[in-house]
C-alpha positions in Angstrom: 94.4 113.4 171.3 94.1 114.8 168.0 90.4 114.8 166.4 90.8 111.4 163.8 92.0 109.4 166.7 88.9 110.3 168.9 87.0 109.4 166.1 88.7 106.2 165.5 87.9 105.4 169.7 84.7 106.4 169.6 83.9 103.9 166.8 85.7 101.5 169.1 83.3 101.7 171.6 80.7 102.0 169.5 81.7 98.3 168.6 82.0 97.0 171.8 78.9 98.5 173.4 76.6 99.1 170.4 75.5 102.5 171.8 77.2 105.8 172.6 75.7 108.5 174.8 77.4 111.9 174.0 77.3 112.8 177.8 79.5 109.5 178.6 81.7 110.3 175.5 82.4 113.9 176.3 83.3 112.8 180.4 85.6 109.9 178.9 87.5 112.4 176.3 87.6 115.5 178.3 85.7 117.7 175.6 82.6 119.4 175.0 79.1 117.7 174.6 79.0 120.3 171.6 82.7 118.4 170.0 81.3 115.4 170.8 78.1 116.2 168.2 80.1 117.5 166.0 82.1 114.2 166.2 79.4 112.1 166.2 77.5 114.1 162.8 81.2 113.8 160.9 80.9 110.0 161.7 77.5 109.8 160.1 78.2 111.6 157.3 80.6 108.5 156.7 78.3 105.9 157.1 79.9 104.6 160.1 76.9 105.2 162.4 73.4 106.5 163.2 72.4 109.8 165.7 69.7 109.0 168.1 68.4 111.7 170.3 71.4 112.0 173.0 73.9 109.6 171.1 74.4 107.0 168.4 74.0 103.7 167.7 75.8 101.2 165.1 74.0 100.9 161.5 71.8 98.0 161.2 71.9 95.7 157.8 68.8 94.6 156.1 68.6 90.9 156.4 68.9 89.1 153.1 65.6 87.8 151.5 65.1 84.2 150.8 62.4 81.8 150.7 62.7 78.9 153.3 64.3 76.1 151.2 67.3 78.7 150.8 67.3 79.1 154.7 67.1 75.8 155.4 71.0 74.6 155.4 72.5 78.5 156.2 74.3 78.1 160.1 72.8 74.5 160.7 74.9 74.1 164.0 73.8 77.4 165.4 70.1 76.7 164.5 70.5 73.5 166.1 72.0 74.8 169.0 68.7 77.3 169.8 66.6 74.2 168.8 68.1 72.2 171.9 68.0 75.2 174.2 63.7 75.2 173.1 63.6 71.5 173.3 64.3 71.6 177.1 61.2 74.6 177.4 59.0 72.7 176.6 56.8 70.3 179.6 55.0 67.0 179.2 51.3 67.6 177.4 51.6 70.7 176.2 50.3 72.5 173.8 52.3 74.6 171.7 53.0 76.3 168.4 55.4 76.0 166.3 55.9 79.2 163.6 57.3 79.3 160.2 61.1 78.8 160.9 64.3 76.9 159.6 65.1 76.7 163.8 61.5 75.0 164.4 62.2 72.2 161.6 65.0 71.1 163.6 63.2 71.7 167.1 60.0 69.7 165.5 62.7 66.6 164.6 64.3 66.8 168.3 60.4 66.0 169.2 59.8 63.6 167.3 62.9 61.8 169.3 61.5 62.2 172.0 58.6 60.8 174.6 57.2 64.2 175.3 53.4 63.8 175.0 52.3 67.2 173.2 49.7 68.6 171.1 52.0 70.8 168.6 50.1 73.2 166.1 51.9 74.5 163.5 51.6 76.5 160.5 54.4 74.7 158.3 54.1 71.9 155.9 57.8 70.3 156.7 56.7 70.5 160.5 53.7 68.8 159.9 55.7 66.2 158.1 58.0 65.6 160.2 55.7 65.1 163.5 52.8 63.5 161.7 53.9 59.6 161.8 54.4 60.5 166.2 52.0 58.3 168.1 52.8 60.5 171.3 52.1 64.1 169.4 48.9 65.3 168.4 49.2 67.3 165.6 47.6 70.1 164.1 47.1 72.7 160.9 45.1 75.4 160.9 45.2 75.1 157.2 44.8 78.1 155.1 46.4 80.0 152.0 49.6 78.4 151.1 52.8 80.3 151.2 54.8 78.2 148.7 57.9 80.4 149.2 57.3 80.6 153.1 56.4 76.3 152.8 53.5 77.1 154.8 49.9 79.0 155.7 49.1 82.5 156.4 46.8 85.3 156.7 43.0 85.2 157.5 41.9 81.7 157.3 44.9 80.6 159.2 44.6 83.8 161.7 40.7 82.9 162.8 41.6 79.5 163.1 44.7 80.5 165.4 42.5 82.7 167.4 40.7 80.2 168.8 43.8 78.8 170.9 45.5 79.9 173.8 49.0 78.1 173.7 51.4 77.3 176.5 54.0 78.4 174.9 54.4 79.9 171.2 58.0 79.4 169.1 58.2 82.2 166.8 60.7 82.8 163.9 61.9 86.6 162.7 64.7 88.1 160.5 65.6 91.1 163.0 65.2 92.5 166.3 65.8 95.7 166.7 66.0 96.7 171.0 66.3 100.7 170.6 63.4 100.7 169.2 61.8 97.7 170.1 60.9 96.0 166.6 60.3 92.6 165.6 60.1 92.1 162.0 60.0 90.2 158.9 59.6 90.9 155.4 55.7 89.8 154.7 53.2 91.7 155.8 50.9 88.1 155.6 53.4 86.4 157.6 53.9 89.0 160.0 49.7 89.3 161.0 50.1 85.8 161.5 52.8 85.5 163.8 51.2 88.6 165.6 47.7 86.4 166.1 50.0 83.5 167.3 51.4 85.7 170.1 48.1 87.1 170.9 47.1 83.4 171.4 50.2 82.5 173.6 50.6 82.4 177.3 54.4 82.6 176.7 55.9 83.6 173.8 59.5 82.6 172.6 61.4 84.6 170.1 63.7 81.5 168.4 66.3 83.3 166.3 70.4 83.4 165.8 72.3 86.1 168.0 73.7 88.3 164.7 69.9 89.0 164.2 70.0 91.5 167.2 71.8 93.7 164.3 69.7 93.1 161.1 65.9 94.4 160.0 63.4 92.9 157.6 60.8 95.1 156.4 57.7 94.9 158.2 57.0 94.8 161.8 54.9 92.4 163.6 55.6 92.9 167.3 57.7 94.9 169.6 59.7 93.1 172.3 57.0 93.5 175.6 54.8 91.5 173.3 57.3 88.5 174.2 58.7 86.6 177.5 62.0 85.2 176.0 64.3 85.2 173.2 66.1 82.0 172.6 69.3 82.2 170.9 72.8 80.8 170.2 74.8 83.5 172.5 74.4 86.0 174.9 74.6 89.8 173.0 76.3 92.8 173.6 75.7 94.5 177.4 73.9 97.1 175.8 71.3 95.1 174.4 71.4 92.8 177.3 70.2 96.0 179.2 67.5 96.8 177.2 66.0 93.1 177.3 66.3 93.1 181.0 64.7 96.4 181.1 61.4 94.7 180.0 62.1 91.9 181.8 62.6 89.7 178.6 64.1 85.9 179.5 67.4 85.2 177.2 68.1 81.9 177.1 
């Protein structure tokens, strides 16, 4: 096999399993761990991937910034299908939070179907409109600084408030998660401390999020994944993430 077409395989696997390891590489091509660097240090050079200690894994994209209105109609049926798959969580009187999140608007109308008897606290001004007219759903803000762009309340005043809870379950909203090196993020730092006080306050937390956002990054991170018990997306990811998850004994549902 001449050198361009190993490259072109290993970037092959690299898309199937979303991690190389030089050692596996070397066995499967029959060449040196050293050819196999060398191979892997040409590809980065390229932009096609990133070294880690031992191997590579695929580039990550930074997710795209906009405020929640823009969110709000971008992949609707996969948002509703992660908002179904939460719905069924979720027992008879509890109490829960619901985070900033396009997902949790639709999850917060699926209650408001419903006869579940809850006592949903939530940081969002759509949320809170949505489940306020609910006879059978106590609802509560913790009230706050408004985010206008995030159409809802974070930092301090909101944080002591939160503090003060322990919820059943919490439901929170990110733009990345990154496995290999277990981050959680988002882009505001105020948003992130609060969704880092909500998971302090929960007895099981539930990362609600699309299945492409196992490959993207915002800017600042507010947990890692053994802060959480679950992720809740739309499909099942890659093996190699898959491991990872089930390393820390992390629920995907």
């Amino acid at each position: 096999m001449f050198a361009e077409e190993r490259l072109q395989e290993i970037l092959k696997t690299l898309k199937v399993e979303g991690k190389l390891k030089v050692k596996d590489l070397s066995t499967k091509f029959d060449v040196t761990e050293d050819c196999i660097r060398k191979d892997l240090k040409s590809l980065e050079n390229q932009g096609q991937l990133k070294r880690t200690y031992g191997g590579a894994v695929q580039l990550r994209e930074s997710a795209q910034v906009h405020d929640i209105f823009q969110r709000k109609d971008v992949d609707i049926s996969t948002k509703n299908i992660i908002a179904i798959k939460a719905f069924n969580v979720i027992k008879d009187r509890e109490t829960i939070f619901l985070d900033i999140s396009t997902t949790n608007i639709l999850l917060s109308k699926l209650l408001a179907k419903s006869d579940k008897k809850l006592t949903v606290v939530t940081n969002m001004l759509e949320i809170l409109n949505i489940l306020s007219k609910e006879n059978n759903i106590t609802v509560i803000s913790p009230g706050g600084v408004l985010n206008k762009e995030l159409d809802g309340f974070t930092g301090i005043c909101t944080i002591d408030f939160i503090s003060k809870y322990k919820f059943d379950r919490t439901f929170i909203g990110s733009c990345g998660i990154d496995v290999f090196d277990r981050s959680i993020t988002t882009f505001e730092i105020d948003d992130g401390i609060t969704k880092k006080a909500i998971i302090e306050s929960g007895k099981k937390n539930y990362i609600v999020m699309e299945s492409k956002k196992f490959y993207f990054d915002g800017n600042y991170k507010f947990a890692t994944i053994d802060d959480i018990d679950c992720i809740i997306t739309d499909e099942i990811p890659k093996a190699e993430i898959n491991s990872v998850l089930d390393e820390f004994s992390i629920q995907l549902i």
